[in-house]
N, C-alpha and C positions, 0 to 999 in steps of 0.2 A: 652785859656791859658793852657799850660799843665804843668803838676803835679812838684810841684817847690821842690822835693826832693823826698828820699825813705823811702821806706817804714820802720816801725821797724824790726827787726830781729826778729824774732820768737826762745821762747827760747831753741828748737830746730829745726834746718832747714831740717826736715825731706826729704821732696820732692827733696831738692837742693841736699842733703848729702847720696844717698843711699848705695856708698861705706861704710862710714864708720857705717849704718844701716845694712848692708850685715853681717859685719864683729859682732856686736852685735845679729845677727840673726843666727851667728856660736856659739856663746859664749851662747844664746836659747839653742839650739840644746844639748849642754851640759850638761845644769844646769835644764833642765826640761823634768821629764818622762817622755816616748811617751804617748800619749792618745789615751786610748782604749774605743772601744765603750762601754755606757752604765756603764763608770766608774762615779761614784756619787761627789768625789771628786774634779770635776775640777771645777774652778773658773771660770766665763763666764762674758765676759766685754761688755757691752754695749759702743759705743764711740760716744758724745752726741759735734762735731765741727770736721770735717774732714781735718782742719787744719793741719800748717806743722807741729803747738806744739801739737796737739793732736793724730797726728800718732807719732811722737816723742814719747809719751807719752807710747803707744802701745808697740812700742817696749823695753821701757823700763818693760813693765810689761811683756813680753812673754822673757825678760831677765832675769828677776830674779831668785835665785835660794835659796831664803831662808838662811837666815844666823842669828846665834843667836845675841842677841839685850840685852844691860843692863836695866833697870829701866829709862833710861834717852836717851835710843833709840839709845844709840852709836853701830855700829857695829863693832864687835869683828873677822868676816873675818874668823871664821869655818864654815863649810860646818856642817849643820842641818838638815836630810833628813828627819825627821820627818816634817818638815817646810816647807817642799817644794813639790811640786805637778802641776798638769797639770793646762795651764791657755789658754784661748782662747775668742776670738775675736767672738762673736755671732750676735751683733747688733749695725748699726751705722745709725748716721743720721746728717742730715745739710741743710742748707737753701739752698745753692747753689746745681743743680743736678750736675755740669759738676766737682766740686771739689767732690763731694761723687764716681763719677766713676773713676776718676782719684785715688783717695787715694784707693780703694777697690782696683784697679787693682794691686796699688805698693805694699801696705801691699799683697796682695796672691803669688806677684812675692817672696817676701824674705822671707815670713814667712809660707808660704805652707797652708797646711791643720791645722793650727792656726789658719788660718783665717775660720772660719766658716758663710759665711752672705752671704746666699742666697739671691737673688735678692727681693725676698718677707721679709725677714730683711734688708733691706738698706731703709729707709725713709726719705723725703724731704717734708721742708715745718716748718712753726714755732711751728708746733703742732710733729714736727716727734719726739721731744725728751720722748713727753709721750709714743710714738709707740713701742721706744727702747728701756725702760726702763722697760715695761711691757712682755719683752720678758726676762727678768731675775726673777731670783729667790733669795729667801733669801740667804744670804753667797754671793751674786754675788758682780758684784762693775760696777755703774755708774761712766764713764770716763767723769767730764765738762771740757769743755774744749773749747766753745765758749766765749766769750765777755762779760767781769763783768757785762753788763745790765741786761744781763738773769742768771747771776747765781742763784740767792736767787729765783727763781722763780722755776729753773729746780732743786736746793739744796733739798725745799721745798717739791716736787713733788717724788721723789729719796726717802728721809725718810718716806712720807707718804707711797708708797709702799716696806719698809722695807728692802731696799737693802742698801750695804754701798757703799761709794761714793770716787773718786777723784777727788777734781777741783781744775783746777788751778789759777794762780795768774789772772787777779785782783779777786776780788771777790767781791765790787760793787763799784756804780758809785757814790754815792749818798749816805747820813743818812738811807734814807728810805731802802735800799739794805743791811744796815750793820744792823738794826733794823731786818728784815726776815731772815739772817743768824744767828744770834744772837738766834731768837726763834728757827730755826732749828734747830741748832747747841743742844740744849736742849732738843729737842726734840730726837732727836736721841740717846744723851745719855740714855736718859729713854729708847730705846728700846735698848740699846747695840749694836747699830753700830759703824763701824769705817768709820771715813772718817781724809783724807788725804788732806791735801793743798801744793801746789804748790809755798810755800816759803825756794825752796829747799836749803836755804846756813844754813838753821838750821840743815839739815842733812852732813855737808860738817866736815867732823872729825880736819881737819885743822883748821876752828872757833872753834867748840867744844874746841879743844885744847888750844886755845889765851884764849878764855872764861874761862876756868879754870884758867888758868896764870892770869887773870884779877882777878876774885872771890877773888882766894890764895892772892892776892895783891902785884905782881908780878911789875905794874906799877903805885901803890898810890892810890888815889883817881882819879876817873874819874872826869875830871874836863870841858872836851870837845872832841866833838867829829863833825868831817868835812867828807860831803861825797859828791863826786862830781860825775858827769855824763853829757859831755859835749859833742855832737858830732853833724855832717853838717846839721842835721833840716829834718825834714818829713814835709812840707806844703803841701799843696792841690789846687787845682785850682777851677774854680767854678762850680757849679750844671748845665749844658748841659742844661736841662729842654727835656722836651718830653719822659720820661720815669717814671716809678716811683721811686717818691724822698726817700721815706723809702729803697726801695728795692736796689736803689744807695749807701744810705749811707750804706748800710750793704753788698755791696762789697767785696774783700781781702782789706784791707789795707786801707780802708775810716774809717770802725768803729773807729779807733784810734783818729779821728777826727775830733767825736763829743763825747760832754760829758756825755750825753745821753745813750750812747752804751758802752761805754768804763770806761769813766772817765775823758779821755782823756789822751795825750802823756806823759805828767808828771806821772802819777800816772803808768801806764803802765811799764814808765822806771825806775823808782823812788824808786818803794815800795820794791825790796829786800834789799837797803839799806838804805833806812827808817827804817827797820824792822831790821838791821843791829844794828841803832843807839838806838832804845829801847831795842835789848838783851845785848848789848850792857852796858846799863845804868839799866837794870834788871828794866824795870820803865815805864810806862805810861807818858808820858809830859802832862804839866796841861795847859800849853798856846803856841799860835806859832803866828808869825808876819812874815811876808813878802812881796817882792818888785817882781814885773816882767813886763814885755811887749814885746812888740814888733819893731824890729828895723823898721825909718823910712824908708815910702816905698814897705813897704812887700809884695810879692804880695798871701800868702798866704787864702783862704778862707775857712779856716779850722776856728774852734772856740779855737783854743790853741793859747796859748801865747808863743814866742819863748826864754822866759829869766823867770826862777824862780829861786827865792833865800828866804829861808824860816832860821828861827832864831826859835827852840825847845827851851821852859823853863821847866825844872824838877823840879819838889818838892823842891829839896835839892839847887837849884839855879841854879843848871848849866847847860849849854846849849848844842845843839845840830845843826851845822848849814848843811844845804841841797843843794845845788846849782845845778841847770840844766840849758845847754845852748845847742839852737839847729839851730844851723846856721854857715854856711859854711865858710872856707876860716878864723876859727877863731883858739887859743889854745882849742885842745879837753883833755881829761882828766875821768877816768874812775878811780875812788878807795874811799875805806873809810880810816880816821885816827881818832886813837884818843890820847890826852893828860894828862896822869895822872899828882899828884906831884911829881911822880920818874921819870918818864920819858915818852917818845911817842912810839905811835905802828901804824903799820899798819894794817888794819883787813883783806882789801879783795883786789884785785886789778883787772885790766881791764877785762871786760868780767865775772866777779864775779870767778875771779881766787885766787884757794885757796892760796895764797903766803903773809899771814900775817906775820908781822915779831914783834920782839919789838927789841927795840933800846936803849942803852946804857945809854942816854940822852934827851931831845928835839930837837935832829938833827936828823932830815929821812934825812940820808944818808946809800948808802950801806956799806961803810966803817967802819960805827956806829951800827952795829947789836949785841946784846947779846942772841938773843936767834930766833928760827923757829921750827915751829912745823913739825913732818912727814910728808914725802909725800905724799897727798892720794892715797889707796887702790885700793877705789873705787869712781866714780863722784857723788855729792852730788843727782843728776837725778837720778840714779840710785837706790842710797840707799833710799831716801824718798818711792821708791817702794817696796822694800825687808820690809823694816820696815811693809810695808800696810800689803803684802802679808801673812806676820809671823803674824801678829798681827792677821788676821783673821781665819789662819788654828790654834792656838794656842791659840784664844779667848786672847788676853793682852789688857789693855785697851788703844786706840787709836782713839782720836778726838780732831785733831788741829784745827776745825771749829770757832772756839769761839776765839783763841789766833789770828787766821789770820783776824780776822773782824775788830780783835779791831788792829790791824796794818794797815788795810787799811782803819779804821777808821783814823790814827793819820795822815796818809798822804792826808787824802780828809781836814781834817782842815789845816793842812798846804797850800793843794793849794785852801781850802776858805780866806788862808787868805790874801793870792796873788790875788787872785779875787775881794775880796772884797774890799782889801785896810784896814779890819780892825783886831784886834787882837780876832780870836779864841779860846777859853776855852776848854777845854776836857769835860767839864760838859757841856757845849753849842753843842759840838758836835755832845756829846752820847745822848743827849737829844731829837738834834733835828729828824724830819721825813720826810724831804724835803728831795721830787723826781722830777727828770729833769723829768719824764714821769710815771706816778701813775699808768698806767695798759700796762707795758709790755705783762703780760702773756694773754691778750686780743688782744693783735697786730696777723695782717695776711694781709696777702699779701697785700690787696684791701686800707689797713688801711692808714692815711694820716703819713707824718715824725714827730716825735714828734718835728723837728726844723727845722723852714722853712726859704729858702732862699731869699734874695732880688732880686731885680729887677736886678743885676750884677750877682745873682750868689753865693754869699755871705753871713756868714751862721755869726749870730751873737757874738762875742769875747765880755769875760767880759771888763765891764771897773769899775775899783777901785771907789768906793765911791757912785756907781749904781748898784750895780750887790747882786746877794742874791742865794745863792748854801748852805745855814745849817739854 
């Protein structure tokens, strides 16, 4: 059977996009000093998932050029040369060999002698990220940038050798994964690291902007808030057999589809505007309920569900509703809203475009707009980096490690509660320590999948009223 849809996007298509990587590696060239030998200053990246988001990622750090930051991390868009300084690419690694050759080659074609990673720094294997990581120094910064299953493990590993960190979204799979981030995240601050996460529409000055309008009381009381994310479906086909099952599922494009490695497609897609909906409501939700499955017939054998719809309750009563739909040939739909007593707003819209509006009334209509924030400057990718950058030539204090846990905590109860069929608590959540797989950081090659296929092929989907994920 073959693969019954595609893959996710990555949330930069690095590999596919190098013109407009080209064009970011002129706007480099600009905003950062040449690097001279034996200068002590430059900052040296280790890049720990040679992925398309994780050279993405690359270049947005060998982009930056330092820009001064309020107290609340907004960028202000002067030029800060004390801020800014050399940044280079010294060590990377990844499980697959033929994606770490392929991304070394594209990163040295645009970014020159940035790239510094000689053949004896480039590591493969589940062990290469301690390889790469040990090749930095303090001041440096570990790039994660693989697969929520092994964040809290490589996070872990990063703070204990004293470097600061980026990782990106998700950031675990599982209780037990947001539990290990959670200590680290603590841990780090005792030692004054910065680490950054990869829930970039908090750096996007266009939200920044509505959120003030919202605080000021611009649109009443928040009363609700709808975000949807609906598009033609990532399914999967079944397990071949005759190769190894672990080393399959952690393919390009399999991780997403198991829960295991990922979290799975929900959370994957989900969690920037999950994360939307509690800055949103300034608030942690205390419970979440929701309904999903899959259409009759699927031929999917992936463990993801192709319909979530989750219902957030806050403190203060009011709710938060979620919707994902991922199947073909249906209404797609990409945006958040939300509802005060004065009226409605838009927060974000397709593709996590800054284009929030607020409206006059409770009619989202274009016709019906009273107000739109700036156009942004700079892309919110962008700025989450400048922010890292500054913070650590400039010593400010910086670790969103703890705030993005507890965001990919509210979204793993959410789709427990789609799994389960039952109503998750935020106390039930944060409580619990249930892992789809209790010793990732013991996996290697030889190791068995932590989820095994049927006799078809077919890899186990929760079912409501059996199933146990918190």
């Amino acid at each position: 059977m073959a693969e019954t849809g595609n893959n996710p996007k990555p949330r930069r298509e690095f590999l596919k996009s190098t013109g407009r990587i080209a064009a970011a590696s002129a706007l480099a060239g600009m905003a950062i000093p040449s690097v001279h030998a034996g200068e002590d200053n430059t900052i040296r990246l280790a890049l720990i998932g040679c992925g398309g988001r994780g050279c993405g990622a690359v270049a947005n750090a060998l982009s930056a050029g330092g820009l001064v930051v309020d107290d609340r991390f907004r960028l202000e868009g002067e030029e800060n040369a004390a801020s800014g300084g050399p940044v280079k690419l010294t060590a990377m690694a990844d499980l697959i060999p033929a994606r770490l050759v392929q991304s070394h080659a594209t990163l040295s074609k645009l970014f020159g002698d940035k790239i510094d990673v000689p053949e004896e720094r480039r590591f493969q294997g589940f062990d290469a990220y301690r390889k790469a990581i040990d090749c930095l120094r303090p001041g440096d910064i570990a790039m994660l940038t693989t697969h929520a299953g092994f964040r809290a493990t490589h996070l872990e590993y990063a703070v204990e050798k004293g470097v600061n960190v980026f990782m990106e979204k998700d950031f675990a799979a599982d209780p037990g994964g947001v539990q290990q981030i959670l200590r680290a995240a603590e841990a780090a601050e005792k030692k004054n690291l910065k680490i950054a996460a990869g829930l970039m529409a908090r750096h996007s000055s266009a939200r920044q902007a509505i959120i003030e309008k919202i605080r000021d009381g611009a649109v009443g009381d928040v009363m609700l808030v709808r975000a949807y994310r609906m598009d033609p479906g990532y399914g999967m086909g079944p397990f071949p057999g005759g190769e190894s099952e672990l080393l399959w599922q952690l393919r390009p494009g399999h991780p997403y589809q198991f829960l295991w490695s990922s979290g799975g497609i929900f959370i994957e897609l989900m969690i920037h505007q999950i994360d939307e909906c509690f800055w949103i409501k300034d608030s942690w939700p205390v419970a979440a309920h929701g309904v999903g499955g899959r259409f009759a017939g699927s031929p999917d054998c992936s463990q993801n569900l192709d319909s979530y719809s989750i219902e957030y309750t806050f403190a203060d009563g009011t709710k938060a509703e979620v919707t994902g739909r991922y199947i073909r040939n249906c209404f797609n739909d990409f945006v958040t809203y939300l509802h005060g007593t004065k009226c409605a707003a838009r927060f974000s819209g397709n593709i996590h475009a800054p284009n929030g509006l607020i409206y006059k009334d409770q009619r989202i209509d274009k016709d019906n707009v009273a107000w739109k924030p700036a156009k942004e400057r700079i892309n919110p990718w962008q700025a989450e980096w400048n922010v890292l950058l500054d913070a650590i030539r400039n010593d400010r204090p910086h670790n969103e490690a703890r705030r993005a846990a507890l965001s990919n905590l509210g979204a793993i109860m959410g789709r427990a509660a789609v799994h389960t069929g039952k109503v998750i608590t935020w106390d039930e959540a944060l409580a619990s320590k249930f892992q789809f797989c209790s010793d990732v950081a013991g996996l290697t090659a030889d190791s068995p999948a932590p989820v095994q296929a049927n006799a078809e092929g077919r890899y186990p989907a929760p079912v409501p009223g059996a199933w146990t994920e918190v």
